[in-house]
Each structure stands twice: as C-alpha cells, then as structure tokens.
LOMARVEX-651042 format. One record per residue (C-alpha): x, z, y; residue number from 1; residue in three letters. Coordinates in nm, 4 decimals. Layout:
BEGIN
       px       pz       py   k   r
        X        Z        Y NUM ALA
...
This chain:
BEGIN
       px       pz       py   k   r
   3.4322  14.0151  -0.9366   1 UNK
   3.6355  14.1018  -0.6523   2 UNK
   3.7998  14.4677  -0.7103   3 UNK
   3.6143  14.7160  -0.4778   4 UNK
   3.9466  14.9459  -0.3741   5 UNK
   4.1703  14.7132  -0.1578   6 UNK
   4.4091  14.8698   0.1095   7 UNK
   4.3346  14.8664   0.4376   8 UNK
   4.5046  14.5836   0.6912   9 UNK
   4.6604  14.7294   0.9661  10 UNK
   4.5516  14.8363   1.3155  11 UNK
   4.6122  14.6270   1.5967  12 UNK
   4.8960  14.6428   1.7961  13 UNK
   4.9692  14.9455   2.0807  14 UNK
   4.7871  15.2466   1.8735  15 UNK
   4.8284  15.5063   2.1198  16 UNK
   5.0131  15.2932   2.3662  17 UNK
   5.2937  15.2952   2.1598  18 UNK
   5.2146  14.9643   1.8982  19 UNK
   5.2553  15.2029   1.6141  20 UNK
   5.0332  15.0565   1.2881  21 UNK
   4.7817  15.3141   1.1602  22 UNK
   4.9160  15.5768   0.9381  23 UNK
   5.3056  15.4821   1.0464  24 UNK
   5.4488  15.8294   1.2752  25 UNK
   5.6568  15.7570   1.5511  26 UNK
   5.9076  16.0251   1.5136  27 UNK
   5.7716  16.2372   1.7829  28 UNK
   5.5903  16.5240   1.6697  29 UNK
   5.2652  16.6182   1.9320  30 UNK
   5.3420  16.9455   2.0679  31 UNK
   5.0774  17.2055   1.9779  32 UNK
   4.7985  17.3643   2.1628  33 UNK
   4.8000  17.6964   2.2816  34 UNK
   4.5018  17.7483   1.9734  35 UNK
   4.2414  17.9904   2.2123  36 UNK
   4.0817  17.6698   2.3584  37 UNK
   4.2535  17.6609   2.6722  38 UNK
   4.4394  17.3741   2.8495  39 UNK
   4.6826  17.2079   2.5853  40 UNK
   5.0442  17.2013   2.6344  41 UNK
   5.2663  16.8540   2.8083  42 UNK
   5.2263  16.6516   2.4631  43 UNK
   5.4837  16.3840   2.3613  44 UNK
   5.3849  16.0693   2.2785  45 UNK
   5.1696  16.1028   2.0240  46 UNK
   5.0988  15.9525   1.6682  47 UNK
   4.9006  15.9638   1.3515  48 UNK
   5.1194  16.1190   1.0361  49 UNK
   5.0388  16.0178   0.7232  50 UNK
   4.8526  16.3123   0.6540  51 UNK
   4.6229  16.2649   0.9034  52 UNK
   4.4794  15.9237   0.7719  53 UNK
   4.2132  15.9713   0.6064  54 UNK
   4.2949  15.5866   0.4531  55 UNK
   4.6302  15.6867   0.3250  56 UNK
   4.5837  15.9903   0.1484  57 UNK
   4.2479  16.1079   0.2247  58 UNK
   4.3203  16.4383   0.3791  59 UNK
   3.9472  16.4422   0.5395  60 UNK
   3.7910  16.2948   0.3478  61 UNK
   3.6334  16.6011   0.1808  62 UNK
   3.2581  16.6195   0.2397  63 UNK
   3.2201  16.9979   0.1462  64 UNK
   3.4020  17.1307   0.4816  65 UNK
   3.0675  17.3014   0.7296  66 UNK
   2.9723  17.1414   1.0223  67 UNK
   3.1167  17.3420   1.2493  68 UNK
   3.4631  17.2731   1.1246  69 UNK
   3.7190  17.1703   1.4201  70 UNK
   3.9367  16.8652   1.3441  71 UNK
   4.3022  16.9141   1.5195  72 UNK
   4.4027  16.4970   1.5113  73 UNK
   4.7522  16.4324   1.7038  74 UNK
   4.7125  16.3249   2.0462  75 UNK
   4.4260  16.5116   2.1883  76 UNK
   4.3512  16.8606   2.3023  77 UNK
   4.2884  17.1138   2.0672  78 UNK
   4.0292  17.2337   2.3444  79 UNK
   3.6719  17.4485   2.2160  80 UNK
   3.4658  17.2908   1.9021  81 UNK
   3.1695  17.0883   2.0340  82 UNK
   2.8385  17.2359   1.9157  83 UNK
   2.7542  17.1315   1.5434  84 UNK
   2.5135  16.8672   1.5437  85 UNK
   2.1418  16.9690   1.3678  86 UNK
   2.0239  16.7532   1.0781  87 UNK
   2.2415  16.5932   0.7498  88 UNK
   2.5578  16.5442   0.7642  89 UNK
   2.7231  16.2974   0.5284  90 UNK
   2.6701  16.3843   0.1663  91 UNK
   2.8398  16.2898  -0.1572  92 UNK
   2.8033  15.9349  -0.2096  93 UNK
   2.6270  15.8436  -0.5638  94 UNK
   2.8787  15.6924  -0.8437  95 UNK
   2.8984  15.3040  -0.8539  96 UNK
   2.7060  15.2808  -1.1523  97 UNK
   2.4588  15.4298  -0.9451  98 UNK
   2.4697  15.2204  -0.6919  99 UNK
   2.4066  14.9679  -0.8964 100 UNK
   2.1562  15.0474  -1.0226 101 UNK
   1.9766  15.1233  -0.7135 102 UNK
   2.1173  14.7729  -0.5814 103 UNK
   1.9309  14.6126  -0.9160 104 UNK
   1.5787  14.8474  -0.8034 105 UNK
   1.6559  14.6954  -0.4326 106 UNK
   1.7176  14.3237  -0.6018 107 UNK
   1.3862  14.3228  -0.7420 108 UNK
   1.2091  14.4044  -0.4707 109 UNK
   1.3418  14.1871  -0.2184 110 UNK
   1.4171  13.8624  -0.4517 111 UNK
   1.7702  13.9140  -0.4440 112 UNK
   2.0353  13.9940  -0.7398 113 UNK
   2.3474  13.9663  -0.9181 114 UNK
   2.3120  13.5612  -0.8855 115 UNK
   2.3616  13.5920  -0.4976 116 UNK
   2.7000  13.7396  -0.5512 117 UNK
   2.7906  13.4324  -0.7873 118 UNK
   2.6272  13.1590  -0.5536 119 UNK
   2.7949  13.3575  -0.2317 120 UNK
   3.1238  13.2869  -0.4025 121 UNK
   3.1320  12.9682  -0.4477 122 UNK
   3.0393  12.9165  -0.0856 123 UNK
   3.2978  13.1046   0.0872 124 UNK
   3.5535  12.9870  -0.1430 125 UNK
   3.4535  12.6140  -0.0526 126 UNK
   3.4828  12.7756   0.3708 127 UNK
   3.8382  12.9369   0.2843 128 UNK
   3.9590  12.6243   0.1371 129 UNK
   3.8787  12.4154   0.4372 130 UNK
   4.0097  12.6754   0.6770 131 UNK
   4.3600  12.6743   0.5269 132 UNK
   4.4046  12.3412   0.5228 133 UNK
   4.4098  12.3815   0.9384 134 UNK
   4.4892  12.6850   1.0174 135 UNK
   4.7972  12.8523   0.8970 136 UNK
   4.7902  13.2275   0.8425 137 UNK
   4.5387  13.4500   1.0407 138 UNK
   4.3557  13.6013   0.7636 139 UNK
   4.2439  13.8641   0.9395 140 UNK
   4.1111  13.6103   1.1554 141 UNK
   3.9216  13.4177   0.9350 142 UNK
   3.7555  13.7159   0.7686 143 UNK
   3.6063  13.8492   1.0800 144 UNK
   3.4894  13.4409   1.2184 145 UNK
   3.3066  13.4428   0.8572 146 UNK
   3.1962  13.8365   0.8456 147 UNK
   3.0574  13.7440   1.1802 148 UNK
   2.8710  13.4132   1.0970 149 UNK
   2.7281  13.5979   0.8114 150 UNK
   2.6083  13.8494   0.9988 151 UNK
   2.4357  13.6428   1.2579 152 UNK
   2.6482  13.7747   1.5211 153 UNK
   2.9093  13.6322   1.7703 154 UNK
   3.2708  13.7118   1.8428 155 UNK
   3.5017  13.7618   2.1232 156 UNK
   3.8566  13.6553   2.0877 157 UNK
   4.1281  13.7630   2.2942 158 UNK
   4.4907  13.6887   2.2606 159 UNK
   4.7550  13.4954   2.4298 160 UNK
   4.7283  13.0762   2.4557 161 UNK
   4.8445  12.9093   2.1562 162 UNK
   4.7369  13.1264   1.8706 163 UNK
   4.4738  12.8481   1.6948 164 UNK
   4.1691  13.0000   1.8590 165 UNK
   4.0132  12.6560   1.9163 166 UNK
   4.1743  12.4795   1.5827 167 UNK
   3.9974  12.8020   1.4148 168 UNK
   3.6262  12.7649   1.5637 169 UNK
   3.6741  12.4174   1.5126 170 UNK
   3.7413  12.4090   1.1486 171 UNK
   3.5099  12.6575   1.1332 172 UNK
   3.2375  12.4395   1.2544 173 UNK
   3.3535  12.1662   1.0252 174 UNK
   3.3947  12.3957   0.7041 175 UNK
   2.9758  12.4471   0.7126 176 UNK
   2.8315  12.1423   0.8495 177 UNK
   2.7638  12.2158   1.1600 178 UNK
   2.8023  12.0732   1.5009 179 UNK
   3.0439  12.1866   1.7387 180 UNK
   3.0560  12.2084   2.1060 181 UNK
   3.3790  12.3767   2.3638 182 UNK
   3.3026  12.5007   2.7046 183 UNK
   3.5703  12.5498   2.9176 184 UNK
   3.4736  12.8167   3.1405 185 UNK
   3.5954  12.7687   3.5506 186 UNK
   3.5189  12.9745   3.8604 187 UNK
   3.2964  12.7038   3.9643 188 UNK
   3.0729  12.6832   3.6437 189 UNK
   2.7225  12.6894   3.6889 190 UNK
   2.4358  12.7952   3.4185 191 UNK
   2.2628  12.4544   3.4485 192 UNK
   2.5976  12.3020   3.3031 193 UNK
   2.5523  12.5189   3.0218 194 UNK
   2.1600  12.5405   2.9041 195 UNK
   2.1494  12.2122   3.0452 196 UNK
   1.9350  12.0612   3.3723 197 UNK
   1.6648  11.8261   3.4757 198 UNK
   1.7384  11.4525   3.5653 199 UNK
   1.5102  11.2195   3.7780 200 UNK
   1.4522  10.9178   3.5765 201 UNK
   1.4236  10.5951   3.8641 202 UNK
   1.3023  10.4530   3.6981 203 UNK
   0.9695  10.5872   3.5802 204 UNK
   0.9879  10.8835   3.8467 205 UNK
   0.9714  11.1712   3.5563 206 UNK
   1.2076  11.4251   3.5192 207 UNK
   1.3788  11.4329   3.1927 208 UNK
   1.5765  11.7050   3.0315 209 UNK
   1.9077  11.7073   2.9695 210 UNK
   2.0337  11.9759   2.6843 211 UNK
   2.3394  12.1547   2.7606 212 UNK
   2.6722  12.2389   2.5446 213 UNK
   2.4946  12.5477   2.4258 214 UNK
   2.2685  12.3544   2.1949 215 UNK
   2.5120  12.3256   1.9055 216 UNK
   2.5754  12.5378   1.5884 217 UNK
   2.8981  12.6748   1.6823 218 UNK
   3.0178  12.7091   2.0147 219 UNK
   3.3521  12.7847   2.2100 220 UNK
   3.3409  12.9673   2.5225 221 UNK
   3.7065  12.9322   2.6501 222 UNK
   3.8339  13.2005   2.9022 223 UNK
   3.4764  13.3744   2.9541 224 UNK
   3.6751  13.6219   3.2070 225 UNK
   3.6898  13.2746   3.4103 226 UNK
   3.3388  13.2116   3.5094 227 UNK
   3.0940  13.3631   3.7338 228 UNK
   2.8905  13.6559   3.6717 229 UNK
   2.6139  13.4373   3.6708 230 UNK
   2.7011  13.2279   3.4384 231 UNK
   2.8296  13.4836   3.2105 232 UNK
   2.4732  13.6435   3.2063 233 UNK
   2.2698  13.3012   3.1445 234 UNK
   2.5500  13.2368   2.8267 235 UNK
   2.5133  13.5689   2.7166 236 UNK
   2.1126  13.5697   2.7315 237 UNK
   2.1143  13.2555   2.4965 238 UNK
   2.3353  13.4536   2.3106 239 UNK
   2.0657  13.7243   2.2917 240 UNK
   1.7285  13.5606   2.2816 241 UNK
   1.9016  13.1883   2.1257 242 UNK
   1.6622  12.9665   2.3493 243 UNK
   1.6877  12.8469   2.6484 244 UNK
   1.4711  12.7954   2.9335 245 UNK
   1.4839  12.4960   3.1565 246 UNK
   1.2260  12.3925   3.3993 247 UNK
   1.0034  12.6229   3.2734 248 UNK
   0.9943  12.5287   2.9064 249 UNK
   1.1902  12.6683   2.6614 250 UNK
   1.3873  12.5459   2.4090 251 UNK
   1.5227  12.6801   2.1120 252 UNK
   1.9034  12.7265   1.9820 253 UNK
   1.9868  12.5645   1.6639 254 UNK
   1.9964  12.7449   1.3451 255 UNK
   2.2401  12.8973   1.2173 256 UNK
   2.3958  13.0011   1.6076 257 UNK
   2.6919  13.1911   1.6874 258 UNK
   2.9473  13.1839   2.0073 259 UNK
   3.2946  13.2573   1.9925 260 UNK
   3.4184  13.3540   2.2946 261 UNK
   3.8142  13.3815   2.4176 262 UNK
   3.9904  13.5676   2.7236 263 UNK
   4.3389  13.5888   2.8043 264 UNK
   4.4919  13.9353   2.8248 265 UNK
   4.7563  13.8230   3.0470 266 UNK
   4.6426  13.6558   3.3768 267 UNK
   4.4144  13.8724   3.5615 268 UNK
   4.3640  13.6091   3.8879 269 UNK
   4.0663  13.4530   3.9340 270 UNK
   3.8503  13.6379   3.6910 271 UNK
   3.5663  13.8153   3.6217 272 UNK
   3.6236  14.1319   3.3886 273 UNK
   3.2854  14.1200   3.1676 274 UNK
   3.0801  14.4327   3.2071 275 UNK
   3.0440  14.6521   2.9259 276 UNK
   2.6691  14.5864   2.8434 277 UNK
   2.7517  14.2129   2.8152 278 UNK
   3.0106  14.3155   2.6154 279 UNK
   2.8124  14.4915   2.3609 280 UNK
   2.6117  14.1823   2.2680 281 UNK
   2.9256  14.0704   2.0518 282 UNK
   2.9224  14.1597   1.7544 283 UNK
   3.2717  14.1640   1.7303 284 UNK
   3.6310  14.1776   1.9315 285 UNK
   3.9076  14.0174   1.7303 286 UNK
   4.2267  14.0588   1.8712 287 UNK
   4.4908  13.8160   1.7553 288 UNK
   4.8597  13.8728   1.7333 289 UNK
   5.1373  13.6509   1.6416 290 UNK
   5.1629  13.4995   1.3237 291 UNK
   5.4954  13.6044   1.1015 292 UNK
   5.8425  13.3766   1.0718 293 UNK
   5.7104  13.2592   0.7301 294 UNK
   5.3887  13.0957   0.8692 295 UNK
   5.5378  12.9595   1.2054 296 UNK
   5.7889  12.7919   0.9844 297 UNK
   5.4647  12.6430   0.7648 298 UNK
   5.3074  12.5107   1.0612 299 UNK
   5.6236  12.3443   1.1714 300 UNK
   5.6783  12.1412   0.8098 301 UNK
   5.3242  12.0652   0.8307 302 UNK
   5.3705  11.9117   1.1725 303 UNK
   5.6439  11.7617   1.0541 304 UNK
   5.4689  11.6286   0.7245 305 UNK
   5.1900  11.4428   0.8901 306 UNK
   4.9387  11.7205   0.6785 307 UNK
   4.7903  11.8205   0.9916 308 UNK
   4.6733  11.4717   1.0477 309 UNK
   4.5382  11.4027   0.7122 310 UNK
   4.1630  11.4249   0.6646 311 UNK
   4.0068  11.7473   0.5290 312 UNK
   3.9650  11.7886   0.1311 313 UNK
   3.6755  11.9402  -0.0076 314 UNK
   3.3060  11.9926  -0.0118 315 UNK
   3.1829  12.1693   0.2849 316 UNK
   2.8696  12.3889   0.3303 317 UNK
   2.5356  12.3223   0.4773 318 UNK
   2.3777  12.4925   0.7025 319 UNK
   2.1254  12.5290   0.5080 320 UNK
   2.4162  12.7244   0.2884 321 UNK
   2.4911  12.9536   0.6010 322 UNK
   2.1247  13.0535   0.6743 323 UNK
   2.1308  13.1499   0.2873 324 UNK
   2.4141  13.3687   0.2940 325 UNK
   2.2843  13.5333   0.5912 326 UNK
   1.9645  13.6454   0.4069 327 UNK
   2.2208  13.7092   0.0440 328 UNK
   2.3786  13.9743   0.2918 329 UNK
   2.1000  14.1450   0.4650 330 UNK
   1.9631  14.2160   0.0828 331 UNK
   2.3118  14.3596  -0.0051 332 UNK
   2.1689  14.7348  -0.0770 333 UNK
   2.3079  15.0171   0.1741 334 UNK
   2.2503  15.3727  -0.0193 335 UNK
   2.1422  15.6167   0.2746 336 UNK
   2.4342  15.8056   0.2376 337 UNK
   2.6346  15.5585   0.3248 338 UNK
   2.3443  15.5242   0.6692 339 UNK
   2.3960  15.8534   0.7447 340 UNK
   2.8065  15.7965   0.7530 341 UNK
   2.7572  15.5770   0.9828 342 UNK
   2.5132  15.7751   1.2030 343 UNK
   2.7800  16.0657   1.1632 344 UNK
   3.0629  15.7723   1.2795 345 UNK
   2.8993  15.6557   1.5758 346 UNK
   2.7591  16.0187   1.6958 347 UNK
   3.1393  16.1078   1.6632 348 UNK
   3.2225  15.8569   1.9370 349 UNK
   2.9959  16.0269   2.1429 350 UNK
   3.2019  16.3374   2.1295 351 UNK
   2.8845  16.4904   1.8676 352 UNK
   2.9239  16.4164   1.4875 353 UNK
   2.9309  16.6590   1.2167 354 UNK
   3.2967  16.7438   1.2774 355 UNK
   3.3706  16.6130   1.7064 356 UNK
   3.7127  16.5248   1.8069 357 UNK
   3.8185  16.8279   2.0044 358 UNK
   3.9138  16.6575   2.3493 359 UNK
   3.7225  16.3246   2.2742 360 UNK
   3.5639  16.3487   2.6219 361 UNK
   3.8831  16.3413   2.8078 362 UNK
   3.9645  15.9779   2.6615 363 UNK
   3.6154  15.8495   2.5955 364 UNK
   3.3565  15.8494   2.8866 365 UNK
   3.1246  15.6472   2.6963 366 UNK
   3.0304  15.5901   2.2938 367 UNK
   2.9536  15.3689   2.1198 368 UNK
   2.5383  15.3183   2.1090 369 UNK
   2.3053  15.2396   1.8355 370 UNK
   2.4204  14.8852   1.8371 371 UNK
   2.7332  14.9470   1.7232 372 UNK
   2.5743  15.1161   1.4184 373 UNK
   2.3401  14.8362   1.3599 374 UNK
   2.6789  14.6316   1.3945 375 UNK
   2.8643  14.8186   1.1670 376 UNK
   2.6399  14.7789   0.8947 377 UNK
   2.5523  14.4823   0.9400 378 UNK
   2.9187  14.3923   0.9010 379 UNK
   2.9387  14.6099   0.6100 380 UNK
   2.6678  14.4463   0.3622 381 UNK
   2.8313  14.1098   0.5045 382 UNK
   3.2208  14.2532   0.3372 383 UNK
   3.0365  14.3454   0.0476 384 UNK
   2.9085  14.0320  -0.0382 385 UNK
   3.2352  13.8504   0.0041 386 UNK
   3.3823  14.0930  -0.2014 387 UNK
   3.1735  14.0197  -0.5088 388 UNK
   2.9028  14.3583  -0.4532 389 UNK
   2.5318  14.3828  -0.3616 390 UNK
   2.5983  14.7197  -0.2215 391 UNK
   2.8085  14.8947   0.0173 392 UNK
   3.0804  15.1212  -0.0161 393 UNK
   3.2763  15.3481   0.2598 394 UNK
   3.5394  15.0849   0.2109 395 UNK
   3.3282  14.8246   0.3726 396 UNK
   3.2834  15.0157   0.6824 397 UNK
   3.5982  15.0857   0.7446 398 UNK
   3.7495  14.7733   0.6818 399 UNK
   3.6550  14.6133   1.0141 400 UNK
   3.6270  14.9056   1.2042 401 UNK
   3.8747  14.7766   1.5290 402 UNK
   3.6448  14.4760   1.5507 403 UNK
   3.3413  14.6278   1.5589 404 UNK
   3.3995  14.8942   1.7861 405 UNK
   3.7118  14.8515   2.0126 406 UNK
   3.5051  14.6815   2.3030 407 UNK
   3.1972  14.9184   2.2203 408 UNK
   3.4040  15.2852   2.3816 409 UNK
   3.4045  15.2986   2.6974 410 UNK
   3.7416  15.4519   2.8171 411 UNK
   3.8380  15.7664   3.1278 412 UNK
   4.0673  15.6432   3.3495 413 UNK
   4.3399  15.8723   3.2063 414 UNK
   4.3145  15.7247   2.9029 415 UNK
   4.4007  15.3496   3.0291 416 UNK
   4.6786  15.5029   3.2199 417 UNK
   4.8480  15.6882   2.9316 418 UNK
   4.8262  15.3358   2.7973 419 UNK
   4.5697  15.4734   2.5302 420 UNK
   4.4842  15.2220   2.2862 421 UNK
   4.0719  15.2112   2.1439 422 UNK
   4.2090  15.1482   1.8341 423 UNK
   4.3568  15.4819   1.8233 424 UNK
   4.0408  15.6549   1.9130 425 UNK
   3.8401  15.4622   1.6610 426 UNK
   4.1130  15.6130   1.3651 427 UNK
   4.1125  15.9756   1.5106 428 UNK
   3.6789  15.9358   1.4988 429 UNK
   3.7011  15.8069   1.0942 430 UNK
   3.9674  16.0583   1.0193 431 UNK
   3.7237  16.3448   1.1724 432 UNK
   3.3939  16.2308   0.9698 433 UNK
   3.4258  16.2947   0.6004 434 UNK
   3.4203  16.0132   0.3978 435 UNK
   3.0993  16.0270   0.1586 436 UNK
C-alpha cells in the first residue's frame, strides 16, 4: 500500500504573476485593508505566507468556523463578506477505518474490492516502467496523462517546443497497447481531414469511406490554437460524443479514447485562441516547465548511449487493461463529505462557498461549473486508486487541483493585466474552504 499523506508538488510557475511556488512568500508583505469594507489600499505584490496554506500547516483547515466567517487571503480586497450560502457546509470527514469500511459496504455492492487495488498496481507499474524508459523526468507529467486516461478524459498540454510532449503521448500509446495517431493542426485544416471523407471509387462508381486520424486510441492534436474554429469544434465534438459522422452515418471512436492536445504559449500569430466552452471539455490543462540540470544531463548520456534507440523492455497493457481500470476507479468509494467539499470548492470559485474569497469577483468573472466538479472527482477516485485506496481522501482532491481547474476560471481583465496567475486563485479558493 501506497502511504495516503504525501506532500503536495508544487504550483506552476508565475503564482500571482510573480513565479512564486505555493506556500513560498516573496518578501513583500500585502498592505492591509482599511477593515470597514471599503476600497482596499495600493497593495504590493502580493503572496501566500506560509500560514496561509492550508497544505503547509493547515491554518483553515478547521471545519468548526460558521459560515459566515470572512477569509482575509493576501492579494485580494478585504471588501464586504458575500452572503453565506444555505444548505451543508463541509463536515468532519469520517476516520479511515471508516472509510473503509464504507469502501468494503460500496465493494460489495458494485463488484469491486480490495483485489482492484492489487490488480491496478501491477498495471500502472508495468505503464510507469515503459514511460521512463523514454521520457526522462516529467513526473508530474506522467501522473496527470495516466490520471486522465483513467478517468476517461482528455488533456491539454501547453508549454514551449521541445519539452517531450509528443515522445510522452507516444509512449503513452505504446505503454497500453493502443494505436496511435498525430495531427498536426494548420490554418488550412479542414474537419473532413480529421473524421475522415468520402472517396469515389472508378471503378465501381460507389462512394467509399475513408476514416480519419481521429479513429485511433490515443491521439495528438499538435498546436490546436493553429486550426480553424471549425475544425476545432468538429475535433472537439468527437471528443464529446466519440463518434463521428460522415456522409450521414456514424461511426464510432475506438475504445478506450482520449486526445491530448498541445498549444504554444509563445507565438500568438496565426491562431485561434480556443473559447472557453471548448475549453471545458478537457478534462485537464497540464502545463509543463523545464526539466532540472540533473535530468537534461540524463537525456544527454542517453543520447549519447544509444538507450534511446534501443527497443522498449517490458510487458505492456491491453486495452482491454485500460477499460478495466477505468471501471476499478469509478468504484473507488467517495464518502459524501468529501462530495460536499467539493460542491463547497467549486461554489467558492463562483465567489459563493461556505466561506467566499472577499474580492473574488474582481479577479474571477466566471467559475468554474458543475463540470469541473464532476472533473475533480473524477480525478480524485482515479489518484486514489494509483495510490493503493478504494476511497478518497481530501488529499486526492487537492493533489491535481491546477490541472483540473486552471483553464475552467474565467479571468477580469484586471486580473490578466496584473499578470494574475489561475493558479493563484485556485490556492486562495482551497485555503478559504475548510478541509473536511
């Protein structure tokens, strides 16, 4: 068994504009508020101290403070306390053996048990190995391209060029049987080169159909910002209904299905910014940094060692293997306390909650919706699994809390030019909500 406290990885680079890491101050204290709910004073840049994490020392954690309670986090107004939401709020979370327990009463019910978490295992380990042998580094990485596969979801990717996105989805692909297909997305792309087209056979005089790149278990969508509107809407509705429709009959998407999708952050010519209701449909939004001096130097001796050109070792997965650990993780139990945390999370983002952000609506014009909730539980009983549990703990939903919600808040424009960072936002919302 995995051990169920782990610390948390770090937020992504430019917290609050600044690329301060979660929990780390910046030596400039945030100037207070004038305290009677009128306009807040010039603030310096502003940071998160460590008391103000609820993941380093738990500071708000505390599930006994009312409803009404105002939560001062650095950075945003201390303007008047938004009106306390009606209904539960998030309770005290039952002990583990508890949960257990209730995961067991779940188990029986729905054919699942402690077996899944053995079987699970043994599977992912057989993934990891194969990834590593590619792909130096990116842990982080990895974790969310499996969290998402388990989850049935897809993922958008954005970094700058040459950070293994494509070595990644392709070892990926290779690590669980499945067949892989990379779309390079152009100005000029059209849906039919996607879901595929009709051909006039000469021949006989039919028409026969052609399947697309789409039709594959895993596929690549390179620079998505690159293509049409249009074409972004007839990927993204495979992505949604996974079938296709050509010539009036449809056909479906192989099973298991999942899209990664990339974007450049840098080059802004010649593309087309995705709108935020396409955006939703991923499940995820990974964003990749640069990999540390250590692993550079690795991937340079491997280069150097022929290893990169040496065939894979190991067993992989089936498909068959995926679509099972899929099901092992939407049996994973969720206690409803742990439901209503998240219900309390993504109300929160929508400047509600059972303890709002004072100021929330100056940097957030829209929240995240019920997807994201669905999403972050989802990903939740998905990090459970992997880490040897059939239930969820608090831990699990906070874990990959960036990815699942950094491209679900809608930011004000004074947020984006105060350099704002989602990531940020998505802190100051968990260290508001008490943590069950």
């Amino acid at each position: 068994m995995q051990p169920e406290h782990r610390a948390q990885p770090g937020s992504q680079p430019g917290g609050w504009g600044g690329g301060q890491s979660t929990g780390q101050p910046s030596g400039q204290p945030a100037v207070p508020s004038s305290g009677q709910g009128g306009p807040a004073m010039v603030q310096q840049p502003p940071s998160f101290p460590p008391q103000a994490d609820p993941l380093a020392s738990g500071a708000l954690a505390s599930s006994s403070a009312p409803s009404s309670a105002r939560v001062t986090v650095p950075g945003y107004p201390s303007g008047p306390a938004a009106p306390a939401e009606e209904g539960p709020g998030t309770g005290p979370l039952p002990s583990r053996e508890a949960l257990r327990r209730e995961a067991r009463v779940a188990s029986s019910r729905r054919g699942a048990g402690d077996a899944d978490v053995e079987r699970a295992g043994a599977l992912l380990k057989s993934v990891a190995d194969i990834f590593s042998q590619r792909v130096v580094g990116q842990e982080q990485l990895r974790t969310a391209l499996v969290t998402s596969l388990m989850s049935s979801g897809h993922i958008l990717l954005e970094s700058v060029p040459g950070l293994a996105k494509t070595t990644a989805a392709q070892t990926l692909a290779s690590a669980v049987s499945g067949s892989f297909r990379r779309i390079q997305c152009t100005p000029d792309l059209m849906p039919n080169d996607i879901v595929g087209t009709q051909i006039l056979n000469s021949s006989t005089g039919e028409m026969t159909t052609q399947l697309g790149p789409v039709h594959a278990n895993i596929v690549l969508l390179d620079e998505i910002n690159r293509s049409s509107a249009k074409t972004q809407s007839a990927m993204l509705e495979a992505m949604q209904e996974r079938q296709t429709s050509i010539g009036g009959v449809v056909y479906p998407l192989p099973h298991p299905f999942m899209v990664l999708a990339t974007q450049n952050p840098i080059e802004e010519e010649g593309t087309y910014v995705l709108p935020e209701a396409q955006m939703d449909r991923f499940l995820m939004k990974e964003v990749l940094t640069y990999p540390r001096p250590s692993e550079e130097a690795d991937v340079l001796d491997r280069i150097s060692n022929g290893t990169f050109d040496q065939p894979v070792t190991g067993r992989p997965i089936s498909t068959d293997d995926v679509e099972w650990l899929q099901r092992a993780a939407e049996r994973v139990y969720v206690d409803p306390v742990i439901k209503q945390y998240i219900v309390a999370l993504i109300n929160t983002s929508r400047g509600g909650g059972p303890r709002p952000v004072p100021g929330l609506d100056r940097q957030v014009r829209v929240g995240a919706s019920p997807r994201g909730g669905i999403a972050l539980m989802k990903v939740a009983q998905a990090v459970a699994l992997q880490e040897g549990r059939t239930y969820v703990i608090p831990d699990d939903v906070r874990l990959l809390r960036h990815g699942v919600l950094r491209h679900r808040l809608v930011l004000t424009y004074d947020a984006l030019a105060d350099g704002i960072a989602p990531e940020a936002i998505i802190d100051a919302i968990f260290a508001a909500v008490p943590t069950p």
